[in-house]
KOLZA-8865 format. One record per atom (N, C-alpha, C): residue in three letters; atom name; residue number from 1; x, y, z. Coordinates in steps of 0.02 Angstrom, whole numbers, plus 50000, padded with zeros to 5 digits. Atoms other than C-alpha are relative to their C-alpha. Example, Ala and Ser with C-alpha at 12.3 -4.5 7.8 and 13.67 -1.06 7.14 Angstrom:
BEGIN
+------+------+------+-------+-------+-------+
| resn | name | resi |     u |     v |     w |
+------+------+------+-------+-------+-------+
|  ALA |    N |    1 | 50045 | 49941 | 50000 |
|  ALA |   CA |    1 | 50615 | 49775 | 50390 |
|  ALA |    C |    1 | 50045 | 50060 | 50000 |
|  SER |    N |    2 | 49958 | 49941 | 49997 |
|  SER |   CA |    2 | 50684 | 49947 | 50357 |
|  SER |    C |    2 | 49961 | 50055 | 50037 |
+------+------+------+-------+-------+-------+
! end
This chain:
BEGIN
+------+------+------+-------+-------+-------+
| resn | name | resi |     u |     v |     w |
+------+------+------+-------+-------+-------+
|  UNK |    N |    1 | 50003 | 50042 | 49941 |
|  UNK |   CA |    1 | 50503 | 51482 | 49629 |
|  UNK |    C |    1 | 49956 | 49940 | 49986 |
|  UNK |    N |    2 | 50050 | 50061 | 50007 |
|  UNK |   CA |    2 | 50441 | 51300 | 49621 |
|  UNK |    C |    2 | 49982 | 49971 | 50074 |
|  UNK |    N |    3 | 50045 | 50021 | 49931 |
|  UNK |   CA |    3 | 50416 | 51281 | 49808 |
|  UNK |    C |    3 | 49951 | 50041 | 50017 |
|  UNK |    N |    4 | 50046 | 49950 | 49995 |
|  UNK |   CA |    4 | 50252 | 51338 | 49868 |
|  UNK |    C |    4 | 49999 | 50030 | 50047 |
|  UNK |    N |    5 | 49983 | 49952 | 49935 |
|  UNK |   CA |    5 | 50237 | 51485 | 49997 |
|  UNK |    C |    5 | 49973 | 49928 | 50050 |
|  UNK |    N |    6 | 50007 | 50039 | 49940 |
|  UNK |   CA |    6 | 50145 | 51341 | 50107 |
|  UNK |    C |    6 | 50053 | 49946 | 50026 |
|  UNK |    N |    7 | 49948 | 50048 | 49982 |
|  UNK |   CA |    7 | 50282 | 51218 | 50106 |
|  UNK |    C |    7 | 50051 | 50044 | 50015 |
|  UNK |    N |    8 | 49942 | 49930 | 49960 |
|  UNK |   CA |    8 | 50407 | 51379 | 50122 |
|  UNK |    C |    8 | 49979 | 50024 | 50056 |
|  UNK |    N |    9 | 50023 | 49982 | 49956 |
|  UNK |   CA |    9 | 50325 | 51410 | 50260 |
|  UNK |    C |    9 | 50019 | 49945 | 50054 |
|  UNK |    N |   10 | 49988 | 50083 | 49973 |
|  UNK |   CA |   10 | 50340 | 51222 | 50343 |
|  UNK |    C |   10 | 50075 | 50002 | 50014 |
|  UNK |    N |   11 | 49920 | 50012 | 50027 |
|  UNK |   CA |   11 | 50521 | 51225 | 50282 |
|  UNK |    C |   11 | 50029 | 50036 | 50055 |
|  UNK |    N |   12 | 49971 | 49911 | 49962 |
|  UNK |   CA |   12 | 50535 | 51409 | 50383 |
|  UNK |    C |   12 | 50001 | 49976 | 50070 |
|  UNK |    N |   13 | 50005 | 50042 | 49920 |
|  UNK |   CA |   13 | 50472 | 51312 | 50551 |
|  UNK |    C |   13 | 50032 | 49957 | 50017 |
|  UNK |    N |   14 | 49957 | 50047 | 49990 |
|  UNK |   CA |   14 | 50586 | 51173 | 50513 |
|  UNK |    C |   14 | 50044 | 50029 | 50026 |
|  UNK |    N |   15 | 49924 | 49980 | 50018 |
|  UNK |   CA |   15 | 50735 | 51271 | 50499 |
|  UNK |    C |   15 | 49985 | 50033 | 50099 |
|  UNK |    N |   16 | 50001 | 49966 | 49953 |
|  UNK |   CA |   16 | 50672 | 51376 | 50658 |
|  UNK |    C |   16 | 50026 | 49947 | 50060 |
|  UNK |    N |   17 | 49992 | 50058 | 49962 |
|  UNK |   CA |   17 | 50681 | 51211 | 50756 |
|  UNK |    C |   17 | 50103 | 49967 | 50006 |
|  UNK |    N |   18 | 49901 | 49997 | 49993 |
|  UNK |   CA |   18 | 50903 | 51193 | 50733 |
|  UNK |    C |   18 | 50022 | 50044 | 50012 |
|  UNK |    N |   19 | 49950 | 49952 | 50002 |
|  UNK |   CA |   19 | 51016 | 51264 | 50794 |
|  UNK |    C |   19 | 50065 | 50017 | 49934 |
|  UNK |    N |   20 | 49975 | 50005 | 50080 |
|  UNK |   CA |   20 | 51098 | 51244 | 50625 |
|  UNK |    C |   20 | 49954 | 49983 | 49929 |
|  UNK |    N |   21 | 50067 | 50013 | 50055 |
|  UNK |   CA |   21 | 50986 | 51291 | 50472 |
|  UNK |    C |   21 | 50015 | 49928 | 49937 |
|  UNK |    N |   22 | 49988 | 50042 | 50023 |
|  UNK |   CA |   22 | 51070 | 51135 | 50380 |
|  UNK |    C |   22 | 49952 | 49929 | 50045 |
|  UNK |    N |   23 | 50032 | 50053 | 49931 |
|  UNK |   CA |   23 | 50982 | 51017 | 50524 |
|  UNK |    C |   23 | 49927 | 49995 | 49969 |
|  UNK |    N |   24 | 50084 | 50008 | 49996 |
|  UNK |   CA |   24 | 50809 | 51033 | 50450 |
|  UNK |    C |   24 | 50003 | 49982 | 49931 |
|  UNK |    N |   25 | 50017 | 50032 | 50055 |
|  UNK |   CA |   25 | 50854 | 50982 | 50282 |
|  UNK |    C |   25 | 49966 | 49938 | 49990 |
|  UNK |    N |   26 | 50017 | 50036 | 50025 |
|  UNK |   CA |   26 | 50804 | 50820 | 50288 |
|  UNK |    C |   26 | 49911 | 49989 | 50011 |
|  UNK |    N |   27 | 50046 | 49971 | 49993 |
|  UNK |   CA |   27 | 50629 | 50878 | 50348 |
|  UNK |    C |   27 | 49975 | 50035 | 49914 |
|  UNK |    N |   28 | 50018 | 49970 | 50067 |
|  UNK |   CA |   28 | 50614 | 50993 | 50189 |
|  UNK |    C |   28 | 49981 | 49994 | 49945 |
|  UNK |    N |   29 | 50015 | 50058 | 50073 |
|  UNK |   CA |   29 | 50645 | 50851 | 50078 |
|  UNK |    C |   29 | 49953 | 49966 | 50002 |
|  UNK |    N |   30 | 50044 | 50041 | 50003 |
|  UNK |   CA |   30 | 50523 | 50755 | 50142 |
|  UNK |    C |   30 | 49928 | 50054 | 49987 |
|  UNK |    N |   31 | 50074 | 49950 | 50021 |
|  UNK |   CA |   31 | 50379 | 50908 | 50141 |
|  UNK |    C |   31 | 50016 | 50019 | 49906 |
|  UNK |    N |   32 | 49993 | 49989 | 50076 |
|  UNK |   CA |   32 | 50463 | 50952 | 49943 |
|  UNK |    C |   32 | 49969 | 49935 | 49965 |
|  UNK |    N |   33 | 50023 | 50046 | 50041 |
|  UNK |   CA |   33 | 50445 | 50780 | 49897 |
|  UNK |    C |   33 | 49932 | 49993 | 50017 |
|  UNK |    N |   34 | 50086 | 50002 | 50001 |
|  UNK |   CA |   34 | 50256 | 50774 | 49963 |
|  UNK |    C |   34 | 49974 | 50024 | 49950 |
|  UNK |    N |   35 | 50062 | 49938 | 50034 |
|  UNK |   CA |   35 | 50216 | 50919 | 49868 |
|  UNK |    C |   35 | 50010 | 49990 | 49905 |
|  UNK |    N |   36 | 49977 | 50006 | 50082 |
|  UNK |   CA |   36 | 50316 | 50878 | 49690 |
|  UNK |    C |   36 | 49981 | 49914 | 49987 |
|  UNK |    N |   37 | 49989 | 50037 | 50011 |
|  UNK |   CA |   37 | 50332 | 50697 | 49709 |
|  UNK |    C |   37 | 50085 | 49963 | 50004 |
|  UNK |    N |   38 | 49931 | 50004 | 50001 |
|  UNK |   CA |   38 | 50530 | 50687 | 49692 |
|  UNK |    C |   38 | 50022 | 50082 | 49974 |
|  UNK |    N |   39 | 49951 | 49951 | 49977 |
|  UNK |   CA |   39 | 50678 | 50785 | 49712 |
|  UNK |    C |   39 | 50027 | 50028 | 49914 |
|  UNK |    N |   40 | 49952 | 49992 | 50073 |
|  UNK |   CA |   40 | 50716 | 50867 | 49532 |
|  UNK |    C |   40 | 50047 | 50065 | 50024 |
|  UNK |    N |   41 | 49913 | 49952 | 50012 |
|  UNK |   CA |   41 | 50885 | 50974 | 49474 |
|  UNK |    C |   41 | 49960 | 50073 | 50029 |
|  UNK |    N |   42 | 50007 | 49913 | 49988 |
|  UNK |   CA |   42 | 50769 | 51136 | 49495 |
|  UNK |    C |   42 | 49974 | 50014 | 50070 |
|  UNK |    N |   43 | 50007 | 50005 | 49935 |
|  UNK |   CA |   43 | 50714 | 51089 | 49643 |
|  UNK |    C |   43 | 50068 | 50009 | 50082 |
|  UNK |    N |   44 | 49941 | 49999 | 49967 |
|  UNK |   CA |   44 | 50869 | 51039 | 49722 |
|  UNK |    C |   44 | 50024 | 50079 | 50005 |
|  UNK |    N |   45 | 49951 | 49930 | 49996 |
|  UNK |   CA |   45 | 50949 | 51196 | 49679 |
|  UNK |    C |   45 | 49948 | 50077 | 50049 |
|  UNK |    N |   46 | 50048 | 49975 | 49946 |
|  UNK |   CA |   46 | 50804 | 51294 | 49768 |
|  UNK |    C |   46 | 49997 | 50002 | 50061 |
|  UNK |    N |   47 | 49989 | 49992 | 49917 |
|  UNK |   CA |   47 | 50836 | 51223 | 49936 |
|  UNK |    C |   47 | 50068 | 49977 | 50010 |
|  UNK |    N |   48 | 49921 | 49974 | 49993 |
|  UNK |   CA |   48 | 51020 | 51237 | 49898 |
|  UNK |    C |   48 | 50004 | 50065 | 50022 |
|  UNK |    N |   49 | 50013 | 49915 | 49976 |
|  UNK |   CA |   49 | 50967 | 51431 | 49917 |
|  UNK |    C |   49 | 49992 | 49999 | 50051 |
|  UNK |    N |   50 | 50027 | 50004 | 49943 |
|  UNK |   CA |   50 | 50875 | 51402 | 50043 |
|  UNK |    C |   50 | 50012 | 49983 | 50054 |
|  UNK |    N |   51 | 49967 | 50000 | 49954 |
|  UNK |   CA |   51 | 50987 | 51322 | 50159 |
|  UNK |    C |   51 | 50083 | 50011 | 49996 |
|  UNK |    N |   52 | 49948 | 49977 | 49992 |
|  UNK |   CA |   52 | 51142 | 51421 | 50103 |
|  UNK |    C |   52 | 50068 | 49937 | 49972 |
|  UNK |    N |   53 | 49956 | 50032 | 50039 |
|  UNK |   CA |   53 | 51198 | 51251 | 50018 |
|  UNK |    C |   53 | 50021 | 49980 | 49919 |
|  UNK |    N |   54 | 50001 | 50030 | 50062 |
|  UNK |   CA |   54 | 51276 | 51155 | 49835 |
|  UNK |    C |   54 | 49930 | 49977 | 49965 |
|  UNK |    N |   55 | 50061 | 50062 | 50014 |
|  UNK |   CA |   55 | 51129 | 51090 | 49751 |
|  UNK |    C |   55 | 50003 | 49918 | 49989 |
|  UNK |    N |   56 | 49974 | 50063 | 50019 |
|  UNK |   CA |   56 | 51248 | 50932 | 49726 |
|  UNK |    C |   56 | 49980 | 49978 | 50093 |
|  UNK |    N |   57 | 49994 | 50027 | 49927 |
|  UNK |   CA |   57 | 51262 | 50933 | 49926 |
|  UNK |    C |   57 | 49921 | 49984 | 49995 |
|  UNK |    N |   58 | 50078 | 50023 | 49975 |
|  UNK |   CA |   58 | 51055 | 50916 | 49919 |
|  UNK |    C |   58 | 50009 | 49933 | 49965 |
|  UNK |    N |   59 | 50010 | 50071 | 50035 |
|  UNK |   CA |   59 | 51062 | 50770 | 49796 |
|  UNK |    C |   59 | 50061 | 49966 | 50020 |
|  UNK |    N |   60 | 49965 | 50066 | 49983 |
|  UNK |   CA |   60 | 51193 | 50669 | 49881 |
|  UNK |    C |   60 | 49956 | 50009 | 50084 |
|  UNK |    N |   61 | 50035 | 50035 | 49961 |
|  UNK |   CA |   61 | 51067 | 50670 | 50018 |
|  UNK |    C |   61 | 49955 | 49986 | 49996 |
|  UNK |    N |   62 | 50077 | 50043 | 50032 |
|  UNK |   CA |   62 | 50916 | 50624 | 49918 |
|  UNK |    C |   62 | 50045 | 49923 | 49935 |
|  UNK |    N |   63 | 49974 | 50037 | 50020 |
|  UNK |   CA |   63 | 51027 | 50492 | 49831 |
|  UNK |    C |   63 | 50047 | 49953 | 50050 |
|  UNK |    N |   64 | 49966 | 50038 | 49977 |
|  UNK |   CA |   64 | 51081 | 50418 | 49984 |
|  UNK |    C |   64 | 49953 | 49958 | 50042 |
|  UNK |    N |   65 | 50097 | 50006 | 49965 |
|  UNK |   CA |   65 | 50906 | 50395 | 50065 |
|  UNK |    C |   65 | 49989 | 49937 | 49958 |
|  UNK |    N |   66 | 50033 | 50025 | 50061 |
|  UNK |   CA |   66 | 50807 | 50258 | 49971 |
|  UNK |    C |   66 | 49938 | 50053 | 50034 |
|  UNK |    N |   67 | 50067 | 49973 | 50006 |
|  UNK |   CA |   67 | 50637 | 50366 | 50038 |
|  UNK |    C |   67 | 49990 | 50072 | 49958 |
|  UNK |    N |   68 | 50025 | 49940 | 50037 |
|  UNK |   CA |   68 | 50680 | 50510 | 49921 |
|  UNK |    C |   68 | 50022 | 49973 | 49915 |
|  UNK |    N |   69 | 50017 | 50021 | 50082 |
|  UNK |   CA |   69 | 50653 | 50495 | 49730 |
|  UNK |    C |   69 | 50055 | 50065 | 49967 |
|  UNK |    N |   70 | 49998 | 49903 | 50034 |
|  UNK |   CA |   70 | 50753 | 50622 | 49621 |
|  UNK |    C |   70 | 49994 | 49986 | 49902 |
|  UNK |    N |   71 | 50032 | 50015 | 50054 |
|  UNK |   CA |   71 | 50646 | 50555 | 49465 |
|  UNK |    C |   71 | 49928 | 49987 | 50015 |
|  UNK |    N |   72 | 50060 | 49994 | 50020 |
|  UNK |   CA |   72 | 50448 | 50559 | 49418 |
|  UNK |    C |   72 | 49984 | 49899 | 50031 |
|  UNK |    N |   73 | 50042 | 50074 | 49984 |
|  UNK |   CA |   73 | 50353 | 50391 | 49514 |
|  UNK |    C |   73 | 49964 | 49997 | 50004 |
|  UNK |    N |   74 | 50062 | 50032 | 50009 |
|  UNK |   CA |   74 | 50232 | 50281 | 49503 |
|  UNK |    C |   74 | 49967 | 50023 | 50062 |
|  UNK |    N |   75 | 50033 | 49985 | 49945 |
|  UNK |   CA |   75 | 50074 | 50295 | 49612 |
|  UNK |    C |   75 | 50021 | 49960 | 50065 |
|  UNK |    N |   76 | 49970 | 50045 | 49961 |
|  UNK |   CA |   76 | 50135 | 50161 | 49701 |
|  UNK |    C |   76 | 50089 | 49968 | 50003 |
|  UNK |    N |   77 | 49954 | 50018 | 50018 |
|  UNK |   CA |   77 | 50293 | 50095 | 49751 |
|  UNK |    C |   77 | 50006 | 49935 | 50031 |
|  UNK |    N |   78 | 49994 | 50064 | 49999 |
|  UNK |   CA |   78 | 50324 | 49920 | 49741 |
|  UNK |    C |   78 | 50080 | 49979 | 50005 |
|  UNK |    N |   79 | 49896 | 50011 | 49986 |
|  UNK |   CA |   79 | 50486 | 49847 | 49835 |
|  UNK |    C |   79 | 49981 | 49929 | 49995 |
|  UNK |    N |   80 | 50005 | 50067 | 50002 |
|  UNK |   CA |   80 | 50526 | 49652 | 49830 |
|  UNK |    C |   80 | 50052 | 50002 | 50037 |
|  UNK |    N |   81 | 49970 | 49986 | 49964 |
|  UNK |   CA |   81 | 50631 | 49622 | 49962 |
|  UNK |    C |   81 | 50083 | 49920 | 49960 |
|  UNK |    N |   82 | 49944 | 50042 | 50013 |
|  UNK |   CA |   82 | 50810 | 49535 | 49898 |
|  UNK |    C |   82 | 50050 | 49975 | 50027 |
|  UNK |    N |   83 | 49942 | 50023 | 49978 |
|  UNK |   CA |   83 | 50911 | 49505 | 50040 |
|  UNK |    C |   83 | 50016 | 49929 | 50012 |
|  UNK |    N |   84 | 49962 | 50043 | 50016 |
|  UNK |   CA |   84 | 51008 | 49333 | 50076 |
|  UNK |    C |   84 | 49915 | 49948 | 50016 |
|  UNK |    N |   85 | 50070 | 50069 | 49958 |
|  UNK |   CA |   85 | 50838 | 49244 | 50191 |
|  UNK |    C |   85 | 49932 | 50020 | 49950 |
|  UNK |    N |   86 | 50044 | 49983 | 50031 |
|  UNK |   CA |   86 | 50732 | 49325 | 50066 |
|  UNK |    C |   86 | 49991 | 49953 | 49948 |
|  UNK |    N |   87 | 50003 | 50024 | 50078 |
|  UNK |   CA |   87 | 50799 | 49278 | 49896 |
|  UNK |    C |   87 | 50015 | 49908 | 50027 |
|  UNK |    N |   88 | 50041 | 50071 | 49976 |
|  UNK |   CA |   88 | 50823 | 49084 | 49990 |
|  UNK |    C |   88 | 49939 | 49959 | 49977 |
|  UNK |    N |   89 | 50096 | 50012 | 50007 |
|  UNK |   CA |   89 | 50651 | 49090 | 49999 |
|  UNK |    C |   89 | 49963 | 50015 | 49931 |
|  UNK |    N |   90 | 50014 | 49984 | 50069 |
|  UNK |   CA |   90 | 50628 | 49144 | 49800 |
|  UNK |    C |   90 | 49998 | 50083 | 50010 |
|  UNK |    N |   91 | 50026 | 49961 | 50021 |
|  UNK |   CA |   91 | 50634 | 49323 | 49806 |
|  UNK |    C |   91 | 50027 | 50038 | 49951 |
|  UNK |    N |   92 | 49957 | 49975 | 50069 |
|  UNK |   CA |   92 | 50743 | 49356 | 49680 |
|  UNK |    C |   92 | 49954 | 49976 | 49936 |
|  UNK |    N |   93 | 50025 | 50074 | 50058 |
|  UNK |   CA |   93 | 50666 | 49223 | 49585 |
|  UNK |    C |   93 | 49907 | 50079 | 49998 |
|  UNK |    N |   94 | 50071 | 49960 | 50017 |
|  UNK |   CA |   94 | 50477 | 49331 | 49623 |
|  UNK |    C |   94 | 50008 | 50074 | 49972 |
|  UNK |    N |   95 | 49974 | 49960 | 50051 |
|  UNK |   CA |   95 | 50582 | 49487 | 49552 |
|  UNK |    C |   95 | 50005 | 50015 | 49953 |
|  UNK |    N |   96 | 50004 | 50003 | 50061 |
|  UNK |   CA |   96 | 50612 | 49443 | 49410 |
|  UNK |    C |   96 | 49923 | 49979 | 49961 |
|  UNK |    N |   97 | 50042 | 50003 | 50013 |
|  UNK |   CA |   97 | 50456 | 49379 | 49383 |
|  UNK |    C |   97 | 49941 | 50052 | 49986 |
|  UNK |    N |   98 | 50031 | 49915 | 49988 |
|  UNK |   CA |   98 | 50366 | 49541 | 49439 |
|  UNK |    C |   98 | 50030 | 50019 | 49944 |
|  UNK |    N |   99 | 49968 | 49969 | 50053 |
|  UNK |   CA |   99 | 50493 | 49610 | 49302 |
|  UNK |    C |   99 | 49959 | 49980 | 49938 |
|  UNK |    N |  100 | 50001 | 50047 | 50059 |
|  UNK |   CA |  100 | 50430 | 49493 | 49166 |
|  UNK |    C |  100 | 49938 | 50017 | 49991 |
|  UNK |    N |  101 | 50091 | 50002 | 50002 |
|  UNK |   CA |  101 | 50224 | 49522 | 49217 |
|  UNK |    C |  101 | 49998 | 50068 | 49972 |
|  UNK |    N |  102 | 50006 | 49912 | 49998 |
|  UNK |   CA |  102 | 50257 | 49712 | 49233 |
|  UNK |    C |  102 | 50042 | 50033 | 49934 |
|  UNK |    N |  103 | 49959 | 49973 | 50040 |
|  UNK |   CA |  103 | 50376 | 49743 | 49089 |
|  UNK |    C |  103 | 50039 | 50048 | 50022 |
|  UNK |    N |  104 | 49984 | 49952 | 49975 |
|  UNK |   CA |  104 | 50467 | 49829 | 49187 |
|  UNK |    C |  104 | 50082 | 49971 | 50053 |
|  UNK |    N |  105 | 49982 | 50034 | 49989 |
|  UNK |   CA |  105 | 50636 | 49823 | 49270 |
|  UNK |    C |  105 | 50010 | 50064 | 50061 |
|  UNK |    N |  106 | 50009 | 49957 | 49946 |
|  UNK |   CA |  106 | 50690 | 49876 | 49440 |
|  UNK |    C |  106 | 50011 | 50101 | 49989 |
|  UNK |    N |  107 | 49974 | 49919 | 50009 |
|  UNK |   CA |  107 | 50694 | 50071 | 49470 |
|  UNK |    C |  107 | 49958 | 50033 | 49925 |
|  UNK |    N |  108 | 50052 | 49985 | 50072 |
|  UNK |   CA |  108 | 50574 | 50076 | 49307 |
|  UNK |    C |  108 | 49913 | 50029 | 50030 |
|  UNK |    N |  109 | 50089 | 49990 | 50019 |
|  UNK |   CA |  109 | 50371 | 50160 | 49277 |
|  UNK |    C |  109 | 49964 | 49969 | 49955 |
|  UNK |    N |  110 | 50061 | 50029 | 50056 |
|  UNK |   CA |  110 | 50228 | 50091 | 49223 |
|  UNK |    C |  110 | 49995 | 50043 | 49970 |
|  UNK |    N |  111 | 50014 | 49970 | 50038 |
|  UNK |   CA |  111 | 50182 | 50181 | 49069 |
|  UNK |    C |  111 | 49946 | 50070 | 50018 |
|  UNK |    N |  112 | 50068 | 49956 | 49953 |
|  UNK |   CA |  112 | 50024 | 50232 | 49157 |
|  UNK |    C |  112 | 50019 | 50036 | 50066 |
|  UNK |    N |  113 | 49971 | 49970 | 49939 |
|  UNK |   CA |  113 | 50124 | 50292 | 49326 |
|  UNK |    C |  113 | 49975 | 49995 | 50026 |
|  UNK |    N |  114 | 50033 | 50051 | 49943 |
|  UNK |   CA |  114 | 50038 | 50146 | 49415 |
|  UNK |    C |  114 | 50054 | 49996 | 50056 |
|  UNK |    N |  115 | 49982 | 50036 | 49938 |
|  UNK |   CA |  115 | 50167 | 50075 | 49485 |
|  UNK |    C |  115 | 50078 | 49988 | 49970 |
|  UNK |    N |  116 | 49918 | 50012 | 50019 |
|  UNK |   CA |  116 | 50372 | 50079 | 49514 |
|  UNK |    C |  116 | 50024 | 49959 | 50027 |
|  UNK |    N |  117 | 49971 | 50058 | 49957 |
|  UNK |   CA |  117 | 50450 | 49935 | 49550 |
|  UNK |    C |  117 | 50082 | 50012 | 50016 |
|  UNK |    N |  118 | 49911 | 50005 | 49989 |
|  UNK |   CA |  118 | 50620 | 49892 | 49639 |
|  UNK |    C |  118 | 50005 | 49967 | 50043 |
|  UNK |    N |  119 | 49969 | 50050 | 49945 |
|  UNK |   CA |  119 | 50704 | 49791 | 49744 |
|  UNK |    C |  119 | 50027 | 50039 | 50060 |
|  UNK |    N |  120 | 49988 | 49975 | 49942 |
|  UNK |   CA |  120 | 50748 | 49826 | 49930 |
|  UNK |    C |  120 | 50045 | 49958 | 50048 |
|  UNK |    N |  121 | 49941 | 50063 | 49995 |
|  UNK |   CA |  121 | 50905 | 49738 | 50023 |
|  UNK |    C |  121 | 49955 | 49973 | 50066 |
|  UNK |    N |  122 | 50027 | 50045 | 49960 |
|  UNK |   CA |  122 | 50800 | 49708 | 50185 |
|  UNK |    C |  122 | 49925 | 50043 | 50022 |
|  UNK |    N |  123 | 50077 | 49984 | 49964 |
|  UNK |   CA |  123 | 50610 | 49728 | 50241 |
|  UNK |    C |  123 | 50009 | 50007 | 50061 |
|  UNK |    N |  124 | 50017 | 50015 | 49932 |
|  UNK |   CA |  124 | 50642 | 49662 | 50401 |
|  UNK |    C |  124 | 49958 | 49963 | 50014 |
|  UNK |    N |  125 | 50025 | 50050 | 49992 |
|  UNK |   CA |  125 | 50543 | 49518 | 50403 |
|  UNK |    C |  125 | 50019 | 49934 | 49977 |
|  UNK |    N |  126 | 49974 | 50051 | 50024 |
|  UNK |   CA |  126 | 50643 | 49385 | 50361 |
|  UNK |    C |  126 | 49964 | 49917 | 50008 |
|  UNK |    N |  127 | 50017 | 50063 | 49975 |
|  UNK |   CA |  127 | 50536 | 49228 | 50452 |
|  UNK |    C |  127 | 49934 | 50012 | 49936 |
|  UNK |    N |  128 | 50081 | 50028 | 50055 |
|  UNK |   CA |  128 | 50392 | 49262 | 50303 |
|  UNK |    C |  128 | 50035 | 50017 | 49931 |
|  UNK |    N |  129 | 49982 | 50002 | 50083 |
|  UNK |   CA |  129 | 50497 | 49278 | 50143 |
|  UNK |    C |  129 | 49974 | 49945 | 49976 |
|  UNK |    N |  130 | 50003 | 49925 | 50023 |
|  UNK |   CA |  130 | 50479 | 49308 | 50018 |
|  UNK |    C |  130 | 49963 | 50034 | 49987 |
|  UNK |    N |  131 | 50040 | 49945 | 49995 |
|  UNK |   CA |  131 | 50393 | 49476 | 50033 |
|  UNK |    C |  131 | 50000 | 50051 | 49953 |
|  UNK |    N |  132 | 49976 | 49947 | 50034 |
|  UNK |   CA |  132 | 50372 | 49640 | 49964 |
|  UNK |    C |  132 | 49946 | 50044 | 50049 |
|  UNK |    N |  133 | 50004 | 49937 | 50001 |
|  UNK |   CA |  133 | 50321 | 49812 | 49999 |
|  UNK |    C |  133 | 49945 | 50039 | 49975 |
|  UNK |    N |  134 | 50043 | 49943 | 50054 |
|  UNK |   CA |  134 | 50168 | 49915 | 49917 |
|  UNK |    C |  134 | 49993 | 50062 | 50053 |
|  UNK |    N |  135 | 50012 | 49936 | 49948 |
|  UNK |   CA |  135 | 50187 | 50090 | 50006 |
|  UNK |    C |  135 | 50033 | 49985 | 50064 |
|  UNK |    N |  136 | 49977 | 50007 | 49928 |
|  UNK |   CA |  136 | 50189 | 50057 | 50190 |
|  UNK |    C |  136 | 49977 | 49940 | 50001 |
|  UNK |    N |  137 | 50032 | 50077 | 49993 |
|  UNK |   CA |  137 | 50099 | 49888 | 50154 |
|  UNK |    C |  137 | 50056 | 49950 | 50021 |
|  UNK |    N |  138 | 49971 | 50045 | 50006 |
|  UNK |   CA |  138 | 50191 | 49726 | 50203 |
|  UNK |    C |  138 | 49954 | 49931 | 49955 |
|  UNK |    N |  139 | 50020 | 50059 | 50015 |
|  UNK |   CA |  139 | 50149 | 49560 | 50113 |
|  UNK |    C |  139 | 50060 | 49944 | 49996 |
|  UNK |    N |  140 | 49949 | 50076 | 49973 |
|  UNK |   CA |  140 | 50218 | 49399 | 50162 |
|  UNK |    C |  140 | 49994 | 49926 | 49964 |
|  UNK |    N |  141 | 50020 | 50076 | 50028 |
|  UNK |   CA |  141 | 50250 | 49224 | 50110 |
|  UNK |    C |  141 | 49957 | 50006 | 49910 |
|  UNK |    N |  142 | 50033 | 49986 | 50051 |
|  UNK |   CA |  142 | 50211 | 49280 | 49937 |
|  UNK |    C |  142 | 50007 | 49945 | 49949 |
|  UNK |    N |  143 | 49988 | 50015 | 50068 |
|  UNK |   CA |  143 | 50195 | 49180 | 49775 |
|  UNK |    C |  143 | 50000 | 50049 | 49952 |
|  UNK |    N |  144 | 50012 | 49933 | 50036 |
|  UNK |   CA |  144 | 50179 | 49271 | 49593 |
|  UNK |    C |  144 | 49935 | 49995 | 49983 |
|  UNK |    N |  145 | 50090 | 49985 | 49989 |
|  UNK |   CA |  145 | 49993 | 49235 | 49594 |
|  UNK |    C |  145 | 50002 | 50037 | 50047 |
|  UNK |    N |  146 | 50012 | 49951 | 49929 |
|  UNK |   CA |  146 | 49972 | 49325 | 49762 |
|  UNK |    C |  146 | 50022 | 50064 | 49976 |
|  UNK |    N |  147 | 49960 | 49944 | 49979 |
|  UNK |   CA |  147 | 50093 | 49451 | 49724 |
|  UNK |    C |  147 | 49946 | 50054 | 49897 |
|  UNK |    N |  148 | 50040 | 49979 | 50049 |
|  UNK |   CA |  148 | 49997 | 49485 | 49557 |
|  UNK |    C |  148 | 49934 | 50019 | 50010 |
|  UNK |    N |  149 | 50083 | 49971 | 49982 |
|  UNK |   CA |  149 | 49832 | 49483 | 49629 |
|  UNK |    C |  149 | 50010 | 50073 | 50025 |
|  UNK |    N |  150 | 50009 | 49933 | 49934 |
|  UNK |   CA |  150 | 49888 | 49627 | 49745 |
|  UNK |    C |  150 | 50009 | 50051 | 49952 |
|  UNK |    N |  151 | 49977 | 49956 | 50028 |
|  UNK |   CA |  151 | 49953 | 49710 | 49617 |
|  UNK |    C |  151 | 49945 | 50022 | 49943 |
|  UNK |    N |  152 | 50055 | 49984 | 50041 |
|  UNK |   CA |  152 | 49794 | 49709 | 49490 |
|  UNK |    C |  152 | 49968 | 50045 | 50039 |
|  UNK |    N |  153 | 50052 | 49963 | 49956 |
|  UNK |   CA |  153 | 49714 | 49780 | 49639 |
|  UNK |    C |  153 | 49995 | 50072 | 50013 |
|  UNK |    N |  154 | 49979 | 49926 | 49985 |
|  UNK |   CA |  154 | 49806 | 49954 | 49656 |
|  UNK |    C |  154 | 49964 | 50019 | 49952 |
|  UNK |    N |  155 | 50034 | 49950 | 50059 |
|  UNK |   CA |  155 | 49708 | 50091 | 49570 |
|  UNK |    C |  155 | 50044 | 50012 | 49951 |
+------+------+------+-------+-------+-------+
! end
């Protein structure tokens, strides 16, 4: 077993809460991924048991999500936001750049498992592109000085 009795336990209260023990999956994933980080194959197949489903059916709903991982990430996750009022505003352009500082390209780890970058189609702030993302952070109106400073800054 790679889930721990305390999150099997969480999982157990989820499930108690549907009237269909499929209903609390996406609950599960989010307490699994707390506890691992992302969604791996042995994982999946674990709370395939666990709620009587495929382990494919778990990973086409951690692959349809962007908030679940089903690969090893950085401490941080770093989005750049690329949609149409974004990239306008350079954020494609501060993308690639980020790519170029970080060696790194979207959906990639820092070596050190600082920091994963990727692109995101909308923030939702379109009047301060272009932006990005660190965690739950917003930053706005960014250059790649700014967006570099912020980024030296993460532990």
């Amino acid at each position: 077993m790679v889930i721990s009795e305390e999150i099997r336990a969480k999982i157990d209260a989820e499930i108690a809460k549907y009237p269909v023990k499929r209903g609390a999956l996406l609950p599960a994933l989010h307490l699994v991924q707390s506890e691992h980080g992302y969604i791996s194959n042995e994982l999946a197949k674990e709370l395939g048991e666990l709620f009587e489903i495929r382990p494919i059916e778990v990973m086409e709903v951690v692959s349809f999500y962007n908030m679940f991982y089903d690969s090893p990430q950085g401490r941080h996750h770093v989005y750049v936001c690329t949609n149409l009022p974004c990239s306008l505003r350079g954020g494609r352009d501060l993308l690639r750049q980020l790519e170029s500082h970080l060696g790194l390209k979207p959906g990639q780890t820092s070596a050190d498992g600082r920091i994963t970058l990727n692109h995101e189609e909308c923030l939702g702030a379109c009047g301060y592109a272009p932006m990005m993302r660190v965690g739950a952070q917003y930053y706005e109106n960014l250059d790649l000085e700014q967006a570099k400073k912020i980024l030296s800054e993460l532990e």
